[in-house]
OpenMM code with the backbone's topology and positions (N, CA, C; nanometers):
from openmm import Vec3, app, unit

residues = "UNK UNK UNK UNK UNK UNK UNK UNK UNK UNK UNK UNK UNK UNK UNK UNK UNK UNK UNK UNK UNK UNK UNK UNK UNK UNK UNK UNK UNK UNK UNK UNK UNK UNK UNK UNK UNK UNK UNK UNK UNK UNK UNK UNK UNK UNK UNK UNK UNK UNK UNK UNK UNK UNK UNK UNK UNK UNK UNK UNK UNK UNK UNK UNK UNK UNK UNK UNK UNK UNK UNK UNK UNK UNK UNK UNK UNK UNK UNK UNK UNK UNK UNK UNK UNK UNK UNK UNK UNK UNK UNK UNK UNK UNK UNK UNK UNK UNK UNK UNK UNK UNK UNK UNK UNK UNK UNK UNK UNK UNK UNK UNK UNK UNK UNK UNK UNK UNK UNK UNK UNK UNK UNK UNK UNK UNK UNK UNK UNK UNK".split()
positions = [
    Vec3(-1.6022, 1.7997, -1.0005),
    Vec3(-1.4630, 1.8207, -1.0338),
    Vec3(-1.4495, 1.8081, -1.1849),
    Vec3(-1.3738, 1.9075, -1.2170),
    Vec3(-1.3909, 1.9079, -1.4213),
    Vec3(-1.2649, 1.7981, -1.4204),
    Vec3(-1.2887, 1.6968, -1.5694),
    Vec3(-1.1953, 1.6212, -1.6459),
    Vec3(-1.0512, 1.6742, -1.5921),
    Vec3(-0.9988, 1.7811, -1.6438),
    Vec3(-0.8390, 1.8653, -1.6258),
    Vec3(-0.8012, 1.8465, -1.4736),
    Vec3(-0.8907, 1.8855, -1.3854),
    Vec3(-0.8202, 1.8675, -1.2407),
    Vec3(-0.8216, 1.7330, -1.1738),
    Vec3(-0.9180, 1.6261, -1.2591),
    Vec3(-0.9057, 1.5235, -1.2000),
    Vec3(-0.7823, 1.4693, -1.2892),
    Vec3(-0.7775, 1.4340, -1.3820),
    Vec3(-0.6504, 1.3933, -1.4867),
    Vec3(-0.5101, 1.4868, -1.3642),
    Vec3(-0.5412, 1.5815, -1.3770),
    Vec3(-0.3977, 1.6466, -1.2906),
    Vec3(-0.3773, 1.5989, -1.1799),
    Vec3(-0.5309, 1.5850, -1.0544),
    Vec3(-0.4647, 1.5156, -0.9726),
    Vec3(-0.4222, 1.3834, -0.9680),
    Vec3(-0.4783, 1.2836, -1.0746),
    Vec3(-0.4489, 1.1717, -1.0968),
    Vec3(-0.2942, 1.1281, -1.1401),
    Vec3(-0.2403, 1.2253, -1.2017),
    Vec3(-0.0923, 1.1977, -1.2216),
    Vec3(0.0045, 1.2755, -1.1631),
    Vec3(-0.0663, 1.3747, -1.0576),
    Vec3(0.0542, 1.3764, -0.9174),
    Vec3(0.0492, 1.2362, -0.8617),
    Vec3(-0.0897, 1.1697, -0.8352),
    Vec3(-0.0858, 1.0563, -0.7515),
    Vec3(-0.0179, 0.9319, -0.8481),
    Vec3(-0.0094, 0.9232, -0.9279),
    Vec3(0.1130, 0.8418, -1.0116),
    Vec3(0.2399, 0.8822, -0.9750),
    Vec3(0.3084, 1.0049, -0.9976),
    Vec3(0.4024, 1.0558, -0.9582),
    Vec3(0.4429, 1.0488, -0.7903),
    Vec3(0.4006, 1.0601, -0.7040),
    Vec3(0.4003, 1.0342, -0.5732),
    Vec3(0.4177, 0.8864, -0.5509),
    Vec3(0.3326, 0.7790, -0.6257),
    Vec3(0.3689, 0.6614, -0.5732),
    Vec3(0.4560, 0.5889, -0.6723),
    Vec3(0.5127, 0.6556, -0.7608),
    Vec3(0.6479, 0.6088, -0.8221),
    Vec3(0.7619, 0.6134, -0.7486),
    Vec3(0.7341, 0.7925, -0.6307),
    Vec3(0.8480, 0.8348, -0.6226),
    Vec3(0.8398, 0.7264, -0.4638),
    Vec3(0.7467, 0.6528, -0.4244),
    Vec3(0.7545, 0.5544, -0.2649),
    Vec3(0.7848, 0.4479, -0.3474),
    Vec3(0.7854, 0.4075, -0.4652),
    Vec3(0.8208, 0.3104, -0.4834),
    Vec3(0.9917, 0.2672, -0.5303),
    Vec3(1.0366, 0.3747, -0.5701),
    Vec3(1.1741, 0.3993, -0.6022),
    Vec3(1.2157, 0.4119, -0.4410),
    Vec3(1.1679, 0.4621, -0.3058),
    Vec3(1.2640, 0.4289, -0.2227),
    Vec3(1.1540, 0.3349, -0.1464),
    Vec3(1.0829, 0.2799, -0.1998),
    Vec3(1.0920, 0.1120, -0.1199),
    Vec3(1.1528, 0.0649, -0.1510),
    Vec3(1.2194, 0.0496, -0.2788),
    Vec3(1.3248, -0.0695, -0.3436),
    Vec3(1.4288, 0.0087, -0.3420),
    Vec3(1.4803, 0.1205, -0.2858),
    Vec3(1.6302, 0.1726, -0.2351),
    Vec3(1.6589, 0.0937, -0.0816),
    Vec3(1.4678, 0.1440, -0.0062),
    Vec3(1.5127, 0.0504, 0.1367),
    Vec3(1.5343, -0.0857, 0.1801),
    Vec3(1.4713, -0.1892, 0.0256),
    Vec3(1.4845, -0.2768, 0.0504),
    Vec3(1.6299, -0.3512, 0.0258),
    Vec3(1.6953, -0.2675, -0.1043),
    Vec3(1.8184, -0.3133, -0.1573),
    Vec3(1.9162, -0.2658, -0.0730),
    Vec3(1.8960, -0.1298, 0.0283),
    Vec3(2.0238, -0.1545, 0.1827),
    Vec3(2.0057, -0.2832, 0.2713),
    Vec3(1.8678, -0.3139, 0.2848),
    Vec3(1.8368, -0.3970, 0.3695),
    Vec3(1.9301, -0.5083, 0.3389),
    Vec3(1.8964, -0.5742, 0.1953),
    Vec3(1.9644, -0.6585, 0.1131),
    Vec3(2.1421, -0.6797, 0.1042),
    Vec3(2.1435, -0.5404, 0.1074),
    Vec3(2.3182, -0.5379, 0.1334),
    Vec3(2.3585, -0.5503, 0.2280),
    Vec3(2.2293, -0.5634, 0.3544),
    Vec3(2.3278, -0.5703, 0.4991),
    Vec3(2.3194, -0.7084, 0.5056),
    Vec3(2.2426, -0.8249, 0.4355),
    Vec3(2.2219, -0.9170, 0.4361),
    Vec3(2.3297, -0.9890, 0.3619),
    Vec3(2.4178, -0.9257, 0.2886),
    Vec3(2.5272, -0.9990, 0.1941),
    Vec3(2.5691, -1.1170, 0.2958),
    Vec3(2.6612, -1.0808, 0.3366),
    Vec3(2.7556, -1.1541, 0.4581),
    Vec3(2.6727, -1.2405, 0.5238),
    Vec3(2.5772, -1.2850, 0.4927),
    Vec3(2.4643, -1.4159, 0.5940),
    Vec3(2.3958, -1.4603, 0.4788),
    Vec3(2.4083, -1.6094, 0.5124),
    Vec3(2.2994, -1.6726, 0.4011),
    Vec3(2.2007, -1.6571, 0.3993),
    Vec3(2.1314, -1.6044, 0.4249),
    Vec3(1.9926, -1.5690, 0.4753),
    Vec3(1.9517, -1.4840, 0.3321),
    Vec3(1.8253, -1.4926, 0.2768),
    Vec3(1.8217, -1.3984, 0.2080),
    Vec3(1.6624, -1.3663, 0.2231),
    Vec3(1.6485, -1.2396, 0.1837),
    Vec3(1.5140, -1.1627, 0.1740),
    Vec3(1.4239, -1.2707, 0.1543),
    Vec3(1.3584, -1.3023, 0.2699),
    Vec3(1.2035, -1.3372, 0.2273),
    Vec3(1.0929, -1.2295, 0.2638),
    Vec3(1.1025, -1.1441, 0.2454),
    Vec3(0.9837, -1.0712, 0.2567),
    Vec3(0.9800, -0.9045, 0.1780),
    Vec3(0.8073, -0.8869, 0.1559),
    Vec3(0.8422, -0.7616, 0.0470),
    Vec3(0.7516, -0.6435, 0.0913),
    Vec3(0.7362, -0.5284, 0.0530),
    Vec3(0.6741, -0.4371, 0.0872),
    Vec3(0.5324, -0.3920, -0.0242),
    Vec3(0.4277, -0.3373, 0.1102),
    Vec3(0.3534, -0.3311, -0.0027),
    Vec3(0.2789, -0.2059, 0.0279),
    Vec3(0.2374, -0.1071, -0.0872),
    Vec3(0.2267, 0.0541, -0.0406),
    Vec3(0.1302, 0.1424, -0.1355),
    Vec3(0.0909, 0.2000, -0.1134),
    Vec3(-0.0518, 0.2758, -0.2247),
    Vec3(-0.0817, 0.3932, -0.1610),
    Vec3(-0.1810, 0.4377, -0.2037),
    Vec3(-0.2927, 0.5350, -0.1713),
    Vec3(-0.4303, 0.4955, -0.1519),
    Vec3(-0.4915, 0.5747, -0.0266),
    Vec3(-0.6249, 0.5664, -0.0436),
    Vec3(-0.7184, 0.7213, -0.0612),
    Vec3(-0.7980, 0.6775, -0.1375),
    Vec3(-0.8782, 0.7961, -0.1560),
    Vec3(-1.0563, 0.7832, -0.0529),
    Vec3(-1.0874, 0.9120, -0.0713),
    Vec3(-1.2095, 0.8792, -0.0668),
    Vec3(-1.3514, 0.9093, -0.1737),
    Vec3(-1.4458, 0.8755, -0.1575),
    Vec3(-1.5175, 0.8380, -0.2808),
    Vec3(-1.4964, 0.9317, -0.4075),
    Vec3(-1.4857, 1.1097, -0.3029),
    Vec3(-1.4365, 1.1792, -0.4525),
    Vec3(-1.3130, 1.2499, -0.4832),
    Vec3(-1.2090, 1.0958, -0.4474),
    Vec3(-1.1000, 1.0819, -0.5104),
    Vec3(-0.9828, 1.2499, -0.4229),
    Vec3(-1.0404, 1.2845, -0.3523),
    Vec3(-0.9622, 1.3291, -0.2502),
    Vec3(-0.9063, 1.2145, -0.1543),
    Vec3(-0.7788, 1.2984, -0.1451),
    Vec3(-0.6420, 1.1754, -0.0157),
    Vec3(-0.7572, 1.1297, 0.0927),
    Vec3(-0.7661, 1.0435, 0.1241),
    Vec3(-0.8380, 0.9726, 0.2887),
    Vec3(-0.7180, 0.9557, 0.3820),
    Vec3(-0.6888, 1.0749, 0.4365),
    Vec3(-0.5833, 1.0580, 0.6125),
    Vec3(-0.6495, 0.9724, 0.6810),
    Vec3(-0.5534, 0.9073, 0.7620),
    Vec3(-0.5722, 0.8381, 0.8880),
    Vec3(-0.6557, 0.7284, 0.8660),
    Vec3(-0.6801, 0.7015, 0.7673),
    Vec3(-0.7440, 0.5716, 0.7162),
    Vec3(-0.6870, 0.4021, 0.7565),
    Vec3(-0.7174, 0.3374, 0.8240),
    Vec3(-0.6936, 0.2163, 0.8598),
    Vec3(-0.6648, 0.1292, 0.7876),
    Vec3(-0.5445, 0.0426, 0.7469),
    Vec3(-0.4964, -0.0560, 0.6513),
    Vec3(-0.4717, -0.1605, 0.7014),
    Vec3(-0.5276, -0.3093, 0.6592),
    Vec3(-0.5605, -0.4351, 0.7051),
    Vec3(-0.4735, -0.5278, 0.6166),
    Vec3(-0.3622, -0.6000, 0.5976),
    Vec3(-0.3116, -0.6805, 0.5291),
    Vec3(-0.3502, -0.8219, 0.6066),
    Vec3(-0.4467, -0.9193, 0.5421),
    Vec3(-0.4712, -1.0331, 0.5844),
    Vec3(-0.3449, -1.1229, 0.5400),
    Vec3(-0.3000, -1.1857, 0.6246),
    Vec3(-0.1984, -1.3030, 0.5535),
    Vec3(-0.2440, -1.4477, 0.5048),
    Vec3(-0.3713, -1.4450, 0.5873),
    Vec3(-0.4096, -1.5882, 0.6312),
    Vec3(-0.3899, -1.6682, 0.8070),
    Vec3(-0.4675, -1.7389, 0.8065),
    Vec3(-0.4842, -1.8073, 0.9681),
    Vec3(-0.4693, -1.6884, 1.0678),
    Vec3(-0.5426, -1.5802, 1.0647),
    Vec3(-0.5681, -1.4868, 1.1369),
    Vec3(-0.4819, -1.4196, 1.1988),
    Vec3(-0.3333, -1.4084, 1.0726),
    Vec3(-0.2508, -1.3150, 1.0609),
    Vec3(-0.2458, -1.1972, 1.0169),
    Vec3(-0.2468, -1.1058, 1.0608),
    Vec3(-0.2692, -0.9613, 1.0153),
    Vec3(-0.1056, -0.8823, 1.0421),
    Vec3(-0.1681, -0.7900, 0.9798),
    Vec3(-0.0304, -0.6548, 0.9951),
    Vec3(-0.1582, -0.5486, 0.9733),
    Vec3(-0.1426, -0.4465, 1.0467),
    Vec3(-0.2217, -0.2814, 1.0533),
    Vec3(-0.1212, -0.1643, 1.0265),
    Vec3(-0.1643, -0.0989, 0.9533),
    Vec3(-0.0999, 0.0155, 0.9188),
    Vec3(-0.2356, 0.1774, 0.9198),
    Vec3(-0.1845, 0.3057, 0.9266),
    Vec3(-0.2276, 0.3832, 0.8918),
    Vec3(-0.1743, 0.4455, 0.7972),
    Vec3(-0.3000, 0.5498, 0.6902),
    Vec3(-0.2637, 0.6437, 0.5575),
    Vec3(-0.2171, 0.8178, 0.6947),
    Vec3(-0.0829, 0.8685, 0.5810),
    Vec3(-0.0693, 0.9673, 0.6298),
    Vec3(-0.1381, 1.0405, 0.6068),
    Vec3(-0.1074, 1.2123, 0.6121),
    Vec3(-0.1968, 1.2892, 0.5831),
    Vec3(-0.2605, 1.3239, 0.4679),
    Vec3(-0.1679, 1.2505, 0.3725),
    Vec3(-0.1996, 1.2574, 0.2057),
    Vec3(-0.2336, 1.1458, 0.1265),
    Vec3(-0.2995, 1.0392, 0.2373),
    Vec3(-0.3636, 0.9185, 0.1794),
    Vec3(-0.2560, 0.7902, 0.1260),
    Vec3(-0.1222, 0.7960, 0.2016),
    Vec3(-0.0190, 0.7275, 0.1710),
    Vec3(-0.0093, 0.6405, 0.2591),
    Vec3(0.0315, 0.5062, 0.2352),
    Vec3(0.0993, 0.4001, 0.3672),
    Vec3(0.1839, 0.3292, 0.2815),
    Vec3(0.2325, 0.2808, 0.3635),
    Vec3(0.3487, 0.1715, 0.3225),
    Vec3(0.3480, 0.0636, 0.4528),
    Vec3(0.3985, -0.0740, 0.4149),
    Vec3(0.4130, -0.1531, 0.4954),
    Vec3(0.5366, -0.2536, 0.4658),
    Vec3(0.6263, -0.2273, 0.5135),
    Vec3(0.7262, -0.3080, 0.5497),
    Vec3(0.7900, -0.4372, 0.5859),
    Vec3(0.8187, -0.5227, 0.5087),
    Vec3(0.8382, -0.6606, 0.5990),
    Vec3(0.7374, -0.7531, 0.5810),
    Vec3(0.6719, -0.7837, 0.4784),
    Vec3(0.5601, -0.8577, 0.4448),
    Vec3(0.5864, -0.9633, 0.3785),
    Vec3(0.5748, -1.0573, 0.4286),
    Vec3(0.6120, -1.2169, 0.3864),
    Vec3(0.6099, -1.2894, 0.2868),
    Vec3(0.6590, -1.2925, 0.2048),
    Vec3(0.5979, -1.3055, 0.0224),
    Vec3(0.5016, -1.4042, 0.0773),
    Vec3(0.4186, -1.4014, -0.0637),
    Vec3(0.3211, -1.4871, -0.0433),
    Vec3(0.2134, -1.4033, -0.1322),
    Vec3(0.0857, -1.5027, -0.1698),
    Vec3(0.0186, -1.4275, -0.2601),
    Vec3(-0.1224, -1.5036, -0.1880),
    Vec3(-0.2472, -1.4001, -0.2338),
    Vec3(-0.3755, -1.4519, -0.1969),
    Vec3(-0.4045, -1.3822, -0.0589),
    Vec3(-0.3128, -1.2671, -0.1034),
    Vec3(-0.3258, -1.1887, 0.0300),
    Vec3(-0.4687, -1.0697, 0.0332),
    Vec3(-0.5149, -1.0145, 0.1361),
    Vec3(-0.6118, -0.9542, 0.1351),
    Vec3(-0.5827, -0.8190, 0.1743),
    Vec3(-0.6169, -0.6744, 0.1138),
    Vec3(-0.5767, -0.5779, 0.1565),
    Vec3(-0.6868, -0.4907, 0.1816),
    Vec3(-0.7540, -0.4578, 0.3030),
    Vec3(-0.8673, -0.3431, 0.3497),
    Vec3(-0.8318, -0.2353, 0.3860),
    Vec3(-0.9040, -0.1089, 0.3366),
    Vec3(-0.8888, 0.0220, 0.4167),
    Vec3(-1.0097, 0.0417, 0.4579),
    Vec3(-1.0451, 0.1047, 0.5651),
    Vec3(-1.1452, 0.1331, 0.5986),
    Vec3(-1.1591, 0.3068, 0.7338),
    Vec3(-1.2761, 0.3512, 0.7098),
    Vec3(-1.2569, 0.4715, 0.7934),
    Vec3(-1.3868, 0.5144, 0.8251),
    Vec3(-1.3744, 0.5368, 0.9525),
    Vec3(-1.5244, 0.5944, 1.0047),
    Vec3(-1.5918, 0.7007, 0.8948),
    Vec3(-1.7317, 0.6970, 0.8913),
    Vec3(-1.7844, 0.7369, 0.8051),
    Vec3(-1.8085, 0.6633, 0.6570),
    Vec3(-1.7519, 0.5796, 0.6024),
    Vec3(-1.7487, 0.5107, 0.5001),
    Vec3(-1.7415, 0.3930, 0.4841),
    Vec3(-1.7700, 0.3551, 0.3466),
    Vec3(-1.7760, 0.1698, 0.3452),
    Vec3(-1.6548, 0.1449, 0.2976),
    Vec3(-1.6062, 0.0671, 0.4212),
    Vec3(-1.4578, -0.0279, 0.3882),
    Vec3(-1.4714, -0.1085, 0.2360),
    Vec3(-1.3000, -0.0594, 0.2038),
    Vec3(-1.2885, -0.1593, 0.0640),
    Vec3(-1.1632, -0.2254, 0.0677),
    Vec3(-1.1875, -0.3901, 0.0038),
    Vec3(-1.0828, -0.4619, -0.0537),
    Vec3(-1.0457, -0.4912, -0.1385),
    Vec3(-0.8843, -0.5298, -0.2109),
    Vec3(-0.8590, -0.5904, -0.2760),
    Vec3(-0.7816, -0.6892, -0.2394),
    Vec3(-0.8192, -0.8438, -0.2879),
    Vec3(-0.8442, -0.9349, -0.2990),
    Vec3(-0.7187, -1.0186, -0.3817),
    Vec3(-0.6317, -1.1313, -0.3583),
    Vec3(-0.5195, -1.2271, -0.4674),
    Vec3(-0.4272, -1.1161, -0.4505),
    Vec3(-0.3835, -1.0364, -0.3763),
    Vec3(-0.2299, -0.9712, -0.3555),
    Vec3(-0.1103, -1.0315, -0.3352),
    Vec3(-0.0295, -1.0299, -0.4256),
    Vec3(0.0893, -1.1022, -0.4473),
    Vec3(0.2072, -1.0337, -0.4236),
    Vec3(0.2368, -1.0729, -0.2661),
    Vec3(0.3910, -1.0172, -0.2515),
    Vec3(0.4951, -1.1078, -0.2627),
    Vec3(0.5970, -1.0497, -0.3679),
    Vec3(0.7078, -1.0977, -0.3879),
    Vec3(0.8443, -1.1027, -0.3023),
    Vec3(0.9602, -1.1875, -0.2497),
    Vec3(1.1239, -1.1153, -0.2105),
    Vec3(1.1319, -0.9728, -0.2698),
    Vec3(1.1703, -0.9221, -0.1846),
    Vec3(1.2261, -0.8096, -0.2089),
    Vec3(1.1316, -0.7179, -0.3863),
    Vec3(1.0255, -0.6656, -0.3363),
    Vec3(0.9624, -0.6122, -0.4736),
    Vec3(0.8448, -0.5605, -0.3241),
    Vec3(0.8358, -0.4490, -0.4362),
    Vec3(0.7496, -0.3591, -0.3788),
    Vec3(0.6207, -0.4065, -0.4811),
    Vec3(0.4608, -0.4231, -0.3890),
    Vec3(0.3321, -0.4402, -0.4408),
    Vec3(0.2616, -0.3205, -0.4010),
    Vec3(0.2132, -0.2001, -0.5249),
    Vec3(0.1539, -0.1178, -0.4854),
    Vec3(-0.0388, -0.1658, -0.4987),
    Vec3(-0.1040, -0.1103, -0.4142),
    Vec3(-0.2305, -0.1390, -0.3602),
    Vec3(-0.2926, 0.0011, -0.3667),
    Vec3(-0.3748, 0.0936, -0.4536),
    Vec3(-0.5015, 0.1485, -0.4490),
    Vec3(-0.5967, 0.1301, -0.3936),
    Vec3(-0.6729, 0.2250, -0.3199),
    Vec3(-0.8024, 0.2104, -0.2900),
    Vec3(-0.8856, 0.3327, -0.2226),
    Vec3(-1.0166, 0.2942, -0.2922),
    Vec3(-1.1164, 0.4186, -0.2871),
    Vec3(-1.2833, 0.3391, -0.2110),
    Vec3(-1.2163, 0.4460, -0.1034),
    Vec3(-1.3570, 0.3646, -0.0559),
    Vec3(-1.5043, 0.4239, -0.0713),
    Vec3(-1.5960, 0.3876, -0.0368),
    Vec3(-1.7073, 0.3945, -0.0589),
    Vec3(-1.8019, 0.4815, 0.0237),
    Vec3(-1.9157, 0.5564, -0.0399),
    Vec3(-2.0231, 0.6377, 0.0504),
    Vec3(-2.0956, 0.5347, 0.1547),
    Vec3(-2.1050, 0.5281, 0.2541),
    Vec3(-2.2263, 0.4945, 0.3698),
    Vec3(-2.3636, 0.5387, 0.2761),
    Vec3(-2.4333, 0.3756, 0.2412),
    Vec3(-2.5935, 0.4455, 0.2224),
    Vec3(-2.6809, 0.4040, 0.3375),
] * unit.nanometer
topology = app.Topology()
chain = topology.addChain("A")
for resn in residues:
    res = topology.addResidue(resn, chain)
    for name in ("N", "CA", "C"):
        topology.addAtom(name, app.Element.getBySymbol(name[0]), res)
């Protein structure tokens, strides 16, 4: 893949997860407003990326692992264009985030810090099977 088309596709995929991140924090701030009227307030935040695969083409249907701790999980899948989002995630930090997909070596990142109400975006490119 030449320099120009990777740089190009690299800043659609900036552009794309600006534009999930502007309505995670539209969905979270209705959420928030339905919450006015109750003391209750947002404890929990969303967290959303892309995955690729090794050569940086979208990875569909790719499997997403948010560890919380004490063998709490949340699972998500990437759509067809290597996108997920996850909803409702408990602030908290030291969180663990895996994608993984037949054919390839699962990858993590590691100290994920979700905030109230704030969107944490998460990258990831996984790896060739040797």
């Amino acid at each position: 893949m030449g320099a120009k088309k990777f740089v190009g596709l690299w800043l659609i995929s900036l552009i794309c997860l600006g534009l999930i991140k502007i309505w995670a924090q539209a969905s979270l701030a209705q959420a928030n407003s339905q919450l006015s009227g109750q003391s209750k307030a947002i404890q929990t935040g969303t967290i959303s990326g892309r995955v690729f695969q090794p050569d940086l083409k979208p990875c569909p249907e790719a499997k997403i692992e948010v560890e919380l701790g004490a063998e709490n999980k949340i699972q998500a899948k990437t759509d067809e264009k290597g996108f997920y989002m996850i909803p409702a995630v408990p602030s908290g930090k030291n969180y663990i985030v895996t994608a993984s997909k037949e054919g390839f070596k699962s990858v993590s990142s590691k100290k994920i810090k979700v905030s109230a109400g704030k969107n944490t975006t998460v990258n990831l490119v996984l790896k060739k099977l040797e």
